[in-house]
MIDOSE-1310 file (N, C-alpha, C; in nm, 2 decimals, decimal comma, always signed):
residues 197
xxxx	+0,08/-0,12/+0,00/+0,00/+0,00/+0,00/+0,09/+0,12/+0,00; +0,07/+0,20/-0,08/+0,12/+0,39/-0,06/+0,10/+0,43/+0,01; +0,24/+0,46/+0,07/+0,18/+0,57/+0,19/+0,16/+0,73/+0,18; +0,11/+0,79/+0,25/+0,06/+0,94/+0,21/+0,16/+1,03/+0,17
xxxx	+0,24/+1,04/+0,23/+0,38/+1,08/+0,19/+0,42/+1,09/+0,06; +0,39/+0,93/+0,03/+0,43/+0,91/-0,15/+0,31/+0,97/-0,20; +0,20/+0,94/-0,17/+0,13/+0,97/-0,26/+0,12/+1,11/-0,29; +0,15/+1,17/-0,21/+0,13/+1,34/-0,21/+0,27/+1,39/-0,31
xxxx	+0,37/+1,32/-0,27/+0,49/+1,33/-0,35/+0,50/+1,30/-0,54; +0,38/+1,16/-0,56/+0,37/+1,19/-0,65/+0,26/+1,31/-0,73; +0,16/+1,36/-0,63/+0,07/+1,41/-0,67/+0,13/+1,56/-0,73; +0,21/+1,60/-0,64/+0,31/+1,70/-0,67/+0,37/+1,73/-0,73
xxxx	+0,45/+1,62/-0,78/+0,56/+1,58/-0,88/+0,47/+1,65/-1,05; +0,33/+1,61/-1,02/+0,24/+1,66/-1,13/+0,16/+1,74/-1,15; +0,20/+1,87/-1,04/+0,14/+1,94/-1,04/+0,19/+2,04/-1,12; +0,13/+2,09/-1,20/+0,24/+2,24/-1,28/+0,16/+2,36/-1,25
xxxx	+0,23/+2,47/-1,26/+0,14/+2,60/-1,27/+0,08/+2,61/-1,39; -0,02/+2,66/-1,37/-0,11/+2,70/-1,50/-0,02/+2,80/-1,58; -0,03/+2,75/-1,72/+0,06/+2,86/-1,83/-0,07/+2,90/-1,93; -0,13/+2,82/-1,96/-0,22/+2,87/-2,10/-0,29/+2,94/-2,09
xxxx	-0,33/+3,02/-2,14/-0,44/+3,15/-2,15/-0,52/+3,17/-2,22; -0,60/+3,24/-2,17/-0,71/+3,27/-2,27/-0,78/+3,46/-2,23; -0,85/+3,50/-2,37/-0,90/+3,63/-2,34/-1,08/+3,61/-2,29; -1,07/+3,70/-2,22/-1,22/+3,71/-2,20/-1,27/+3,87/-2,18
xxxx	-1,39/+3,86/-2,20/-1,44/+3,97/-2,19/-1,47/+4,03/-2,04; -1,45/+4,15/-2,02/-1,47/+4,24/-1,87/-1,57/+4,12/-1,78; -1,67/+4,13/-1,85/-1,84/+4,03/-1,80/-1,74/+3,94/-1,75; -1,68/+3,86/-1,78/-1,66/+3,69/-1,78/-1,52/+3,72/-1,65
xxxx	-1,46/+3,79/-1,63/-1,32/+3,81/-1,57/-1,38/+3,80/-1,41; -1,45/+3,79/-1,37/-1,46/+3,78/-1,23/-1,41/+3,68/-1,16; -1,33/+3,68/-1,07/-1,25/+3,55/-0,99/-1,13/+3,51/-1,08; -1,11/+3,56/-1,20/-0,96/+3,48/-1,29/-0,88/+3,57/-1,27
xxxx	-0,76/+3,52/-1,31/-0,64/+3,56/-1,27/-0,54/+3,65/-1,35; -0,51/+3,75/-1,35/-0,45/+3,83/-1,48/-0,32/+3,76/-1,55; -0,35/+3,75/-1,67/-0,20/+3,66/-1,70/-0,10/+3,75/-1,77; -0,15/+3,89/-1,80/-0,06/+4,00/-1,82/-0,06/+4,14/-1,77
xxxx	+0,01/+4,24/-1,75/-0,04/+4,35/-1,69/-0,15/+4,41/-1,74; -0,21/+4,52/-1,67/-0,30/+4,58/-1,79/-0,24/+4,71/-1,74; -0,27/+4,80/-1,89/-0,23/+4,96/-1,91/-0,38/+5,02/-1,94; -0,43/+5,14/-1,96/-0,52/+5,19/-1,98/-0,50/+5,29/-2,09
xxxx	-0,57/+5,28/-2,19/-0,51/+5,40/-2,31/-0,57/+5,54/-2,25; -0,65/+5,58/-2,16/-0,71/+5,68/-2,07/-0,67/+5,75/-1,99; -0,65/+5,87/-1,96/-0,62/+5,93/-1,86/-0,77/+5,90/-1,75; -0,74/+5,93/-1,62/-0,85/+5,91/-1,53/-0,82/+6,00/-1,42
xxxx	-0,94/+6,11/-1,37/-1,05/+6,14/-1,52/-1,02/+6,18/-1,65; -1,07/+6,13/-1,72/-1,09/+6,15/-1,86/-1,08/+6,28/-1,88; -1,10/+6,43/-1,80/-1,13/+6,55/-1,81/-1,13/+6,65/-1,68; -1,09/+6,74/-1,71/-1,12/+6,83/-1,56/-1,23/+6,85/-1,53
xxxx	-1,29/+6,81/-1,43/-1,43/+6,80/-1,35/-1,43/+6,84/-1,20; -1,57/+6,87/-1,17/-1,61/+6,89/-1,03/-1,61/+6,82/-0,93; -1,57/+6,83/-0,83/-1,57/+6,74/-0,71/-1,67/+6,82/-0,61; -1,76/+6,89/-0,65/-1,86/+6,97/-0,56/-1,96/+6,99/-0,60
xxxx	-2,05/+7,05/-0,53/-2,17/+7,13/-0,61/-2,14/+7,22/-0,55; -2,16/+7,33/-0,68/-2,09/+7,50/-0,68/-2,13/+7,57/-0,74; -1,99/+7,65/-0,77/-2,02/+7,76/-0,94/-1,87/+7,74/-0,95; -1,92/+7,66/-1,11/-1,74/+7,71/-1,16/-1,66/+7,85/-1,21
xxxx	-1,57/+7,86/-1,16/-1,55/+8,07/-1,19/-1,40/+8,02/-1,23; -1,35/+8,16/-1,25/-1,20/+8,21/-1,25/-1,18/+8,26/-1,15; -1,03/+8,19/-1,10/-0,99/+8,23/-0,99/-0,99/+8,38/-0,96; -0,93/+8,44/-1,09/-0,86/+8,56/-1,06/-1,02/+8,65/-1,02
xxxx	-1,10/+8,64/-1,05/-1,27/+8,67/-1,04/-1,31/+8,70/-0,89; -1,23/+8,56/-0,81/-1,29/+8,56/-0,65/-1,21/+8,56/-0,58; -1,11/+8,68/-0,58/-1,02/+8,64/-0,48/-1,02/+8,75/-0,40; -1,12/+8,85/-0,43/-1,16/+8,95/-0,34/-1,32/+8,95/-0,33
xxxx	-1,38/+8,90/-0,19/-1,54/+8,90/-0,17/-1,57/+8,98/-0,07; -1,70/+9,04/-0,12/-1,81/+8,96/-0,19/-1,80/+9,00/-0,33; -1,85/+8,86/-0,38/-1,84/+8,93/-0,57/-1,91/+8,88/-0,61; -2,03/+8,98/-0,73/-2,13/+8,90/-0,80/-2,08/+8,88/-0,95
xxxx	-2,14/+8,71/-0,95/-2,12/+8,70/-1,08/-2,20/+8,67/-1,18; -2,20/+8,68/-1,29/-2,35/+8,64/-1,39/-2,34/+8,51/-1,44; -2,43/+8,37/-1,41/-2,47/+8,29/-1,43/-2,51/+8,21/-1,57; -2,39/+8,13/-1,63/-2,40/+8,13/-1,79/-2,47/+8,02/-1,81
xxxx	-2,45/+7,96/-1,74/-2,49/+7,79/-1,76/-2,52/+7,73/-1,67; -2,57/+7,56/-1,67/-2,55/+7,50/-1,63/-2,56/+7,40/-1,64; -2,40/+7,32/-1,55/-2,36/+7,20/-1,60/-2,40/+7,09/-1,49; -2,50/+6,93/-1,55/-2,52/+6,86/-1,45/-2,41/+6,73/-1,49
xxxx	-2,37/+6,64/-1,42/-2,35/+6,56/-1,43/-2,34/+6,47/-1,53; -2,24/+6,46/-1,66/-2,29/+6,36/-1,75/-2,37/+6,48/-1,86; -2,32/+6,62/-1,90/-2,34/+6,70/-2,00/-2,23/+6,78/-1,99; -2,19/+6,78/-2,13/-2,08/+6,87/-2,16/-2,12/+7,00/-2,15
xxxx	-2,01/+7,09/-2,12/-2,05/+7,23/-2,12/-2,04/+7,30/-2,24; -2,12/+7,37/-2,26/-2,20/+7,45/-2,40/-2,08/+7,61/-2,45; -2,05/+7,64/-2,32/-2,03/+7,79/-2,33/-1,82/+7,79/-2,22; -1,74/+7,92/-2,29/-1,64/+7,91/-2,21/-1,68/+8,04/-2,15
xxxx	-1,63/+8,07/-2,00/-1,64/+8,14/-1,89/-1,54/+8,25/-1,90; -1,60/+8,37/-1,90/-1,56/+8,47/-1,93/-1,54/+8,61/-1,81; -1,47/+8,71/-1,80/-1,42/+8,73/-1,68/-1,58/+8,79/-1,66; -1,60/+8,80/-1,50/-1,73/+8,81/-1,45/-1,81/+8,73/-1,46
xxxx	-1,78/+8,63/-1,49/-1,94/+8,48/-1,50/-1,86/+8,40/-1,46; -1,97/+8,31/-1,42/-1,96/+8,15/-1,34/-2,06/+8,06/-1,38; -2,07/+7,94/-1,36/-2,15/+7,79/-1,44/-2,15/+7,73/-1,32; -2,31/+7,75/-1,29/-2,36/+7,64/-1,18/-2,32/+7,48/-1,22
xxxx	-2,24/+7,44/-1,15/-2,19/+7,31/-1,20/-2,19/+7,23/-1,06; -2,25/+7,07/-1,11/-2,29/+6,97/-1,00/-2,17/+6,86/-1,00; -2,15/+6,78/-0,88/-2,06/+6,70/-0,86/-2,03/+6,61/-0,97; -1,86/+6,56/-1,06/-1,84/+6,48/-1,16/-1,89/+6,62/-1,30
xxxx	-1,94/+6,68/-1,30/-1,99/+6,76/-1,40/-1,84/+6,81/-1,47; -1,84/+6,82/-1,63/-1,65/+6,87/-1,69/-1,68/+6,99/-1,67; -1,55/+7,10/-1,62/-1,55/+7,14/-1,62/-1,58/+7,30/-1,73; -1,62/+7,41/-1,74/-1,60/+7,46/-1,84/-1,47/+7,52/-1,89
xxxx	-1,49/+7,52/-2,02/-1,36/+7,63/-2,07/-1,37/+7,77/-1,98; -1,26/+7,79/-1,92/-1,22/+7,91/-1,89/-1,25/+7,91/-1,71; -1,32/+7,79/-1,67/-1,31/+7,85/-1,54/-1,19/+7,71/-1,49; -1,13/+7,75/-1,37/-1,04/+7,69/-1,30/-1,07/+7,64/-1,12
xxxx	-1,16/+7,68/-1,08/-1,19/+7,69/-0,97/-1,35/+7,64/-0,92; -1,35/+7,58/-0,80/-1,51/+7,60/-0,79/-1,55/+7,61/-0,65; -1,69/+7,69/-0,64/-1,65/+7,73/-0,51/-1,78/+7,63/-0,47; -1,78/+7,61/-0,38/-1,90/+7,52/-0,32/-2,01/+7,65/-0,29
xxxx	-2,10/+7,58/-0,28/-2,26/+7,59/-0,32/-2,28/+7,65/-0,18; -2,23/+7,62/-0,05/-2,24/+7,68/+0,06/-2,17/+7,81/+0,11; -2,09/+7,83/-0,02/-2,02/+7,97/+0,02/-2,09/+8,04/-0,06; -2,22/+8,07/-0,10/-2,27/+8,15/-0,23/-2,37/+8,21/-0,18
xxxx	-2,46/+8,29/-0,26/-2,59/+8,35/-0,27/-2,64/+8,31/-0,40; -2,73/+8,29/-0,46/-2,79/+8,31/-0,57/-2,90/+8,40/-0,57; -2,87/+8,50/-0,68/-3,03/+8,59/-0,69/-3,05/+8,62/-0,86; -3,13/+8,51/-0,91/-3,16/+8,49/-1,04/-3,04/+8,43/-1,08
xxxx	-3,03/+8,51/-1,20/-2,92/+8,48/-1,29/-2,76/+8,49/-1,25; -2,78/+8,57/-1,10/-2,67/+8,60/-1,04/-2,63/+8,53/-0,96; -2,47/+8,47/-0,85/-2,46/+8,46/-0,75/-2,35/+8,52/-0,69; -2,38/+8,55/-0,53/-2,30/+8,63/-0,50/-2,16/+8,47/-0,43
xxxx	-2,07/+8,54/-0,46/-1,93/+8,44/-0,38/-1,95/+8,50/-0,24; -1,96/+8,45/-0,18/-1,94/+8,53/-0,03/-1,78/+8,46/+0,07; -1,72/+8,39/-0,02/-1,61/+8,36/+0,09/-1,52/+8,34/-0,06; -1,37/+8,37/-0,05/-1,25/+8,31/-0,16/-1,22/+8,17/-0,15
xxxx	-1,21/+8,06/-0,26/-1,20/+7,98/-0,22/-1,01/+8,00/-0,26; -0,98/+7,90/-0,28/-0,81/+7,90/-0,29/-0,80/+7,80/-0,44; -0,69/+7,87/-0,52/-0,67/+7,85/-0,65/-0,71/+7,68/-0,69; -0,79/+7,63/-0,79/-0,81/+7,47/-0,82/-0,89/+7,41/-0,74
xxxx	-0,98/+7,51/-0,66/-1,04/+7,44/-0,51/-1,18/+7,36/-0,58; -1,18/+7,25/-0,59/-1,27/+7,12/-0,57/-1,23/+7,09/-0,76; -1,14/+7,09/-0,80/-1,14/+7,07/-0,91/-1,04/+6,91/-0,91; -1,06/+6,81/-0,98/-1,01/+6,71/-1,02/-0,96/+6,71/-1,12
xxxx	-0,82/+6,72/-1,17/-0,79/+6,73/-1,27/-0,75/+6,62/-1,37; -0,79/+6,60/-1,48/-0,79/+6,50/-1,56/-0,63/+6,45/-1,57; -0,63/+6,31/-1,57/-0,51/+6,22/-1,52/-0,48/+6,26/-1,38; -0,56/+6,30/-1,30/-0,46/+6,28/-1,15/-0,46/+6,18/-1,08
xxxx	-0,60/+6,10/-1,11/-0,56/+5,96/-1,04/-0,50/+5,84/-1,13; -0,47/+5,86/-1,30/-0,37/+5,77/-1,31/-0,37/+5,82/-1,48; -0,25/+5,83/-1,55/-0,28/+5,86/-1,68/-0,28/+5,76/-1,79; -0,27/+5,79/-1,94/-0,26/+5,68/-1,99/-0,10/+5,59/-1,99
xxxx	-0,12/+5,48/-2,02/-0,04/+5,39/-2,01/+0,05/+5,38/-1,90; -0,01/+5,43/-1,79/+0,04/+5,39/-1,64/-0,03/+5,28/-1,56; +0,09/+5,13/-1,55/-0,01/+5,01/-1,50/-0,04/+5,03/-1,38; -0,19/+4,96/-1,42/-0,29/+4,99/-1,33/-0,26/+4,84/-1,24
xxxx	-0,32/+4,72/-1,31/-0,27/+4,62/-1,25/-0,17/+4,50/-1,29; -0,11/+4,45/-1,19/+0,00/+4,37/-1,25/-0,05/+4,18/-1,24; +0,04/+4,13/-1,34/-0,02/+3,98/-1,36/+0,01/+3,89/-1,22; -0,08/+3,81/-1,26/-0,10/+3,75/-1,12/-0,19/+3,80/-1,03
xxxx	-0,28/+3,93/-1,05/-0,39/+3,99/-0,98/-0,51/+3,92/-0,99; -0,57/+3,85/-0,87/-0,71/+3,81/-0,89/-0,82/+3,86/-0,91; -0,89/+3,89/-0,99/-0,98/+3,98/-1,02/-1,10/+3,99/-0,95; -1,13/+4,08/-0,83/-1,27/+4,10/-0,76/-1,32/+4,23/-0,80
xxxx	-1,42/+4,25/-0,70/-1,47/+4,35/-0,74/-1,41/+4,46/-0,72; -1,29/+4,51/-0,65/-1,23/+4,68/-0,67/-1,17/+4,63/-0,78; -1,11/+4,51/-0,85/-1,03/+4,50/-0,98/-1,15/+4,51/-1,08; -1,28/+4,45/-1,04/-1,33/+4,52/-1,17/-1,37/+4,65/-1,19
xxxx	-1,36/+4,72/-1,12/-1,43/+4,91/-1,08/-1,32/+4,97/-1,17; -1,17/+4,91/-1,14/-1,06/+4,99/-1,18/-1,04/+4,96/-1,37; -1,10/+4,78/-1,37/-1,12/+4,76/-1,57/-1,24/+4,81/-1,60; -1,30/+4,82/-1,54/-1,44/+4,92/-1,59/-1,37/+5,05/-1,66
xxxx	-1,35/+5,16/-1,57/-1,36/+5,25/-1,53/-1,20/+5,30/-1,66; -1,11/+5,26/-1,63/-1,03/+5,20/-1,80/-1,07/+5,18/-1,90; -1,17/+5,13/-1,88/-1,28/+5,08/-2,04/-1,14/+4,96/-2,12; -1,11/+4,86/-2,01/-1,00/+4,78/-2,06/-1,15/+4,64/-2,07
xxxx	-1,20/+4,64/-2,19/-1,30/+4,56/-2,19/-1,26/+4,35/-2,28; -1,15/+4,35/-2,29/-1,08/+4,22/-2,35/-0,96/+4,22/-2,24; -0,95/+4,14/-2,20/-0,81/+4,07/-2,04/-0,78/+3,94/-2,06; -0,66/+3,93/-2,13/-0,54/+3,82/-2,08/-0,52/+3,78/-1,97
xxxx	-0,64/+3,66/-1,93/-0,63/+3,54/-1,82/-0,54/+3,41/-1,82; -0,54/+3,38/-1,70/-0,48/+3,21/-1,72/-0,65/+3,11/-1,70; -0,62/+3,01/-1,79/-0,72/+2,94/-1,79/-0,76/+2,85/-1,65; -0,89/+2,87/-1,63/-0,92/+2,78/-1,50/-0,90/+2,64/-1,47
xxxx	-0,82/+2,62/-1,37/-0,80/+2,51/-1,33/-0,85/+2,39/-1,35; -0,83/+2,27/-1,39/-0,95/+2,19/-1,41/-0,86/+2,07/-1,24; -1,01/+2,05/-1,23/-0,99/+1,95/-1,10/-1,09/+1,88/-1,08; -1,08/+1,74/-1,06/-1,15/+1,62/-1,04/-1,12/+1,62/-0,88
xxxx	-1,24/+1,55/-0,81/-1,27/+1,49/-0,68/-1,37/+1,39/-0,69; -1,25/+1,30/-0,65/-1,30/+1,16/-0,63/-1,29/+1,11/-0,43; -1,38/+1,01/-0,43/-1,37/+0,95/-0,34/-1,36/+0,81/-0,30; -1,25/+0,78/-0,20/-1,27/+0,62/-0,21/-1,33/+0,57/-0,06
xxxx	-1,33/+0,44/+0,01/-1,31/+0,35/+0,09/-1,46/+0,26/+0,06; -1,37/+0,16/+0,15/-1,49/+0,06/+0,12/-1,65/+0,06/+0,19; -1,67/+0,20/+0,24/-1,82/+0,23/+0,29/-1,92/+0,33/+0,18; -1,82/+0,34/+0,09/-1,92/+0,38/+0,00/-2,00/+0,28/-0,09
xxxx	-2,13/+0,38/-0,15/-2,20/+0,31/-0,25/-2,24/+0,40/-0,30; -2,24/+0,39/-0,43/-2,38/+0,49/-0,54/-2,51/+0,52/-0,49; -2,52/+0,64/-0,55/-2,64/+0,68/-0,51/-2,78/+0,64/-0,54; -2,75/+0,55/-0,64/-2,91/+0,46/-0,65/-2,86/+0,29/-0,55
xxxx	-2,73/+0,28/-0,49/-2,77/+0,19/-0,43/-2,85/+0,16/-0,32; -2,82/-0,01/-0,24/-2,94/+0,02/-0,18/-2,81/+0,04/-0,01; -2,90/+0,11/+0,09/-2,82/+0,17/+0,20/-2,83/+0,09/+0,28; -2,74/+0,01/+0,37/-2,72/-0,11/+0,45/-2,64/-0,04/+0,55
xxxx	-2,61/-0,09/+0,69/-2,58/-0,01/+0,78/-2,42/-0,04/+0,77; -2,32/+0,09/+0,79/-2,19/+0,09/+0,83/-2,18/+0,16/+0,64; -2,27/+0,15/+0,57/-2,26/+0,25/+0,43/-2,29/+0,38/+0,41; -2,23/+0,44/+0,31/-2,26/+0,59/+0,33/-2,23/+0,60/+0,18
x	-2,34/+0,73/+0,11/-2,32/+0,74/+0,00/-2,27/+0,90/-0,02
């Protein structure tokens, strides 16, 4: 009879790391294993955008308050802006919203007045204040993740959000489980005591 020792020794002997690969699509990547790095052709963000709900202005505009400014637009979330910002105006602009041409700054929505078309700044904010600037949290072709990364869900937020939609995996493991001793029986057999199926 083999003892465990051996047997594990042969079992080992045959065990290889997984080399083959295969691509799949973003959908299908959950739980597999990266079998190459990934790069992103994208800066992220994609664009200078809001990190507040505000008014986007030019700095040089608010750096002495109170100051009213005239109200050109407005930008929500997921629409491009229409119009570039001109000295004396500002663009009610909501959180993730791109920024417009011409403003640099944004002041949050709590430091303001609005009256119509106007709002007044009632406090300075400080130069780039809630603005996210496109590539600051990673640009293009800066790796994002490296091979050998198991893919969960913050790895898929970060291939999402990349738009890395095709990923160089290693193929899943294939594994049999078998069982032996002499108290088994099939499952259409019939069950006699000291048996177990």
């Amino acid at each position: 009879m083999l003892s465990v020792t051996d047997a594990e020794t042969i079992i080992f002997d045959l065990v290889q790391p997984l080399r083959e690969t295969e691509t799949v699509t973003l959908e299908e990547s959950l739980g597999r294993v990266l079998a190459t790095p990934v790069k992103s052709d994208l800066d992220f963000p994609y664009w200078d955008n809001s990190a507040m709900d505000g008014y986007a202005v030019r700095y040089e505009d608010v750096q002495s308050v109170p100051v009213t400014l005239e109200i050109i637009e407005e930008i929500p979330a997921g629409v491009a802006p229409q119009k570039t910002l001109q000295a004396g105006q500002a663009a009610r602009i909501f959180t993730g919203a791109v920024m417009p041409q011409g403003a640099d700054t944004v002041v949050m929505q709590e430091n303001t007045q609005r009256e119509g078309e106007q709002v007044i700044i009632q406090e300075s904010p400080t130069s780039q204040a809630f603005v996210r600037h496109q590539g600051a949290f990673y640009q293009a072709n800066t790796p994002l993740l490296e091979a050998g990364i198991g893919i969960n869900a913050p790895e898929l937020a970060v291939l999402a959000t990349a738009q890395c939609t095709q990923l160089q995996v290693y193929r899943r493991p294939r594994v049999a489980i078998f069982s032996t001793g002499d108290e088994l029986i099939h499952p259409s057999g019939e069950l006699q005591p000291g048996k177990i199926v």
